[in-house]
N, CA and C of each residue as an Amber inpcrd file, in Angstrom:
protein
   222
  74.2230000  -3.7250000 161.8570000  74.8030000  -2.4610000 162.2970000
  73.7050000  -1.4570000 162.6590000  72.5890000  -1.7950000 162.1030000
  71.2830000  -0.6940000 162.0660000  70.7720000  -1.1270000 163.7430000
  70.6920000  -2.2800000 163.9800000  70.2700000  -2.6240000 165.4930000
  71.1940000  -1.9980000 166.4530000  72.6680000  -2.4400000 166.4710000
  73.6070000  -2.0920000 167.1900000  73.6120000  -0.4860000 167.3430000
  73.5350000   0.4480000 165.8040000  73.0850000   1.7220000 166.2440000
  72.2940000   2.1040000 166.8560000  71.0010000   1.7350000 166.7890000
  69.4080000   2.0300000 167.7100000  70.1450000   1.8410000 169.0880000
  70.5190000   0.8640000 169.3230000  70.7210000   0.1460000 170.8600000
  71.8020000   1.8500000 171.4250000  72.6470000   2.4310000 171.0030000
  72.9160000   3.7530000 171.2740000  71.7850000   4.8780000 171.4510000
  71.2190000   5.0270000 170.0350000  70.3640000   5.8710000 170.3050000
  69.4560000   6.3040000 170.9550000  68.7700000   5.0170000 171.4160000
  67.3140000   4.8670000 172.1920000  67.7360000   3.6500000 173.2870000
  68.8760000   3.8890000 173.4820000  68.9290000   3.2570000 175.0590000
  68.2580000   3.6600000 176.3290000  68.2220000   4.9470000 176.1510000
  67.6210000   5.7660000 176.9190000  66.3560000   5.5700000 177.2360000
  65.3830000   5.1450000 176.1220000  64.0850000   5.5070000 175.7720000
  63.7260000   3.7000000 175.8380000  63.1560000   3.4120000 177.0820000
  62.8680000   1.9990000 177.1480000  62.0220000   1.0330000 176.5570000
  61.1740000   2.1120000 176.0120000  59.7890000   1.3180000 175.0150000
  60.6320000   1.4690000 173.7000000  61.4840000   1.5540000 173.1360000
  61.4730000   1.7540000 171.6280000  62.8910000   1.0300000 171.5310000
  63.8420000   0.9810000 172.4250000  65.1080000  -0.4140000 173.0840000
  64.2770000  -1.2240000 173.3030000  63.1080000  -2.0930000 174.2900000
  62.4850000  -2.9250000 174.3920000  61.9160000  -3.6210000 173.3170000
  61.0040000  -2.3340000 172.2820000  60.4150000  -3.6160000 171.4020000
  61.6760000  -4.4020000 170.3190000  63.1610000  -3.3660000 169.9750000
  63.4710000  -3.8180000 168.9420000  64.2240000  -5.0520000 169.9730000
  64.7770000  -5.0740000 171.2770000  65.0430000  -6.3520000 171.3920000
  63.8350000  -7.6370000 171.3220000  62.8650000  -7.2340000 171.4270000
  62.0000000  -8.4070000 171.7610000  61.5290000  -8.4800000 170.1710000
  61.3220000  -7.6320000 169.7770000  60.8770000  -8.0160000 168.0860000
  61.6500000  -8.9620000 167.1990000  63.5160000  -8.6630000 167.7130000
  64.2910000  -9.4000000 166.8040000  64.9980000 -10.6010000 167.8910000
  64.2200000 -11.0940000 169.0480000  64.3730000 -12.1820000 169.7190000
  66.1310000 -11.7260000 170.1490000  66.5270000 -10.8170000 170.6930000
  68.1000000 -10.6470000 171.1200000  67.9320000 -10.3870000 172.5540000
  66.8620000 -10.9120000 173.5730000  66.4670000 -11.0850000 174.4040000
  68.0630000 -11.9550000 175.2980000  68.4250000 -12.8500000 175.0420000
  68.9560000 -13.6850000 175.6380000  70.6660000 -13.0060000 175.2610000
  70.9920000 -12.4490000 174.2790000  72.3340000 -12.4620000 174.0400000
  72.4620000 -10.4070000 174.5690000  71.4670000 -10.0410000 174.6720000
  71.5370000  -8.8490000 175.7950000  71.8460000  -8.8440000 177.5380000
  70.9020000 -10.2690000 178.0650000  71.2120000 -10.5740000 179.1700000
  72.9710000 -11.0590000 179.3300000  73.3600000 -12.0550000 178.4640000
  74.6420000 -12.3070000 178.3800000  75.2590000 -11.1460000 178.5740000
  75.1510000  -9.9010000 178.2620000  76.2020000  -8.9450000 177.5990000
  75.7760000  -7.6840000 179.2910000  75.1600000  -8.7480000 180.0780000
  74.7080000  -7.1780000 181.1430000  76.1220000  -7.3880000 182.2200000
  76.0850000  -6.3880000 182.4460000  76.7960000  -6.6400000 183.8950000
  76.5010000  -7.3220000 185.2300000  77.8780000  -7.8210000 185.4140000
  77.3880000  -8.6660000 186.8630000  76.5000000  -7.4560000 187.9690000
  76.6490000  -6.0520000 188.0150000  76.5740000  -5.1870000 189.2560000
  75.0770000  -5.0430000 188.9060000  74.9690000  -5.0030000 187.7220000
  73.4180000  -4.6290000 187.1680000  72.1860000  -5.2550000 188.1050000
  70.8960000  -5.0000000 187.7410000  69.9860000  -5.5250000 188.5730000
  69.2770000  -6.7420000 187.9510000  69.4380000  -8.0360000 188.8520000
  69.5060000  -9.1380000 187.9270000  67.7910000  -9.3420000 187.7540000
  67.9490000 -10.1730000 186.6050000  66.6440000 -10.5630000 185.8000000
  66.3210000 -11.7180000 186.3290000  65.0380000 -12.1540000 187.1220000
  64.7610000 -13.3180000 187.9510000  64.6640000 -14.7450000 186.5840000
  64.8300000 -15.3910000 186.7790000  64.5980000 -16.8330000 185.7480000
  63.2040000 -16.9610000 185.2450000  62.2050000 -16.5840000 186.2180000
  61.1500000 -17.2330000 186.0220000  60.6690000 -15.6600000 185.0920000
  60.8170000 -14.9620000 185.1350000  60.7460000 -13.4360000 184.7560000
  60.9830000 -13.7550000 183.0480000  62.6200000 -14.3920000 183.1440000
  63.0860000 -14.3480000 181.6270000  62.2470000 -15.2070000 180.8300000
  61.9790000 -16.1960000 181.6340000  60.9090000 -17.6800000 180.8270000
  59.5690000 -16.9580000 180.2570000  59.2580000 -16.1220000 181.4870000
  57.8140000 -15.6940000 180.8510000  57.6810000 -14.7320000 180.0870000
  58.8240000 -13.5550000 179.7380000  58.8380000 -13.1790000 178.3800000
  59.3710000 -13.7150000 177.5570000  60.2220000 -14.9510000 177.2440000
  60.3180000 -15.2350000 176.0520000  59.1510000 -16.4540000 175.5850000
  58.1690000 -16.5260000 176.6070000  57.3580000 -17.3620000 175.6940000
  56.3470000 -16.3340000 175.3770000  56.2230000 -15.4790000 175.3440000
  55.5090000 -13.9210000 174.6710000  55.9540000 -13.5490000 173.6740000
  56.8420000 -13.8940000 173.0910000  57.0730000 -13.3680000 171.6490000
  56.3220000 -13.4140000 170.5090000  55.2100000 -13.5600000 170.7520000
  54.0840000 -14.0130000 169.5910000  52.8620000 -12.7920000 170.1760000
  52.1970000 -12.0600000 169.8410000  51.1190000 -11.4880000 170.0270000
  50.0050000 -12.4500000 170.1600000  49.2130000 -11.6410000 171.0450000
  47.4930000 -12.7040000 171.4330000  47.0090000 -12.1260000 170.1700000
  45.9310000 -13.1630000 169.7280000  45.7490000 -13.5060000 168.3090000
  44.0440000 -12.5420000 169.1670000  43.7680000 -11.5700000 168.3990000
  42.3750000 -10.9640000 168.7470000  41.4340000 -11.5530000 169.0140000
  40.3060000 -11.9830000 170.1060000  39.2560000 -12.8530000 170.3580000
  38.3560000 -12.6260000 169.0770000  38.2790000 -11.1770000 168.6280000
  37.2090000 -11.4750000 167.3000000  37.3670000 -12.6000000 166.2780000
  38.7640000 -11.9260000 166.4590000  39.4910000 -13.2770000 164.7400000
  39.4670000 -14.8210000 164.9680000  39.7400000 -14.8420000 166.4480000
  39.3920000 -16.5190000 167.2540000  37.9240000 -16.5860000 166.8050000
  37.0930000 -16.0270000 167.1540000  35.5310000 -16.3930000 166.7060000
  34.9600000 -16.4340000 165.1940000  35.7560000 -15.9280000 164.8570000
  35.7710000 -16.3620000 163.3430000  36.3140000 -17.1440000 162.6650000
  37.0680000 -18.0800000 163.3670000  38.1770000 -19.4350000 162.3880000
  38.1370000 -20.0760000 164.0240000  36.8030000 -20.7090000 164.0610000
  36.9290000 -21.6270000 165.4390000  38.2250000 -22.8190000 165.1970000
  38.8450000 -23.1130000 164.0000000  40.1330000 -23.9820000 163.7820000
  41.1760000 -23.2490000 164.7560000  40.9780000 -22.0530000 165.0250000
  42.8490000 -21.4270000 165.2030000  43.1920000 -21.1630000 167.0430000
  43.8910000 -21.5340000 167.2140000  44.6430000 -21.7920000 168.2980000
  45.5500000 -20.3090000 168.9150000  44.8680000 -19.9620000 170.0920000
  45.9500000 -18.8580000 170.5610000  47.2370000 -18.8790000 170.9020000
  48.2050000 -18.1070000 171.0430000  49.3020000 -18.5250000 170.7610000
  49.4740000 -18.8240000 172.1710000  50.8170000 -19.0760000 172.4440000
  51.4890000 -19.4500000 173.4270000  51.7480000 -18.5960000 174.8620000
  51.0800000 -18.9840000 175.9200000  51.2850000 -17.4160000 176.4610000
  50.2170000 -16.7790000 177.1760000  49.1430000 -17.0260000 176.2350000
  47.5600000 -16.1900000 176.1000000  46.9410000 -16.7870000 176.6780000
């Protein structure tokens, strides 16, 4: 109910609607819920933010654990 409220409040305000959809992955069941008249979201558009849901892992911290792998994306 706390999401569904925000999504009122800060609809308006596109950076702070943006991160909580992309933070809590509701990426896909927002597109479901748009209107046909709306301005459509290209495919290749939707693919390449949802394989971004992971932050780039800092090059310092990569040089320090030569084991660790950047994420997906990066």
């Amino acid at each position: 109910s706390v999401v569904y409220e925000r999504a009122y409040e800060f609809g308006a305000e596109m950076g702070t609607r943006w991160f909580d959809i992309f933070r809590l992955q509701l990426l896909p069941q927002v597109i479901a819920a748009r209107n046909a008249l709306e301005t459509p979201i290209s495919p290749s558009n939707l693919a390449n933010i949802q394989n971004k849901y992971y932050a780039p892992i800092p090059v310092n911290e990569m040089l320090k654990n030569p084991k660790w792998t950047q994420n997906p994306g990066y």
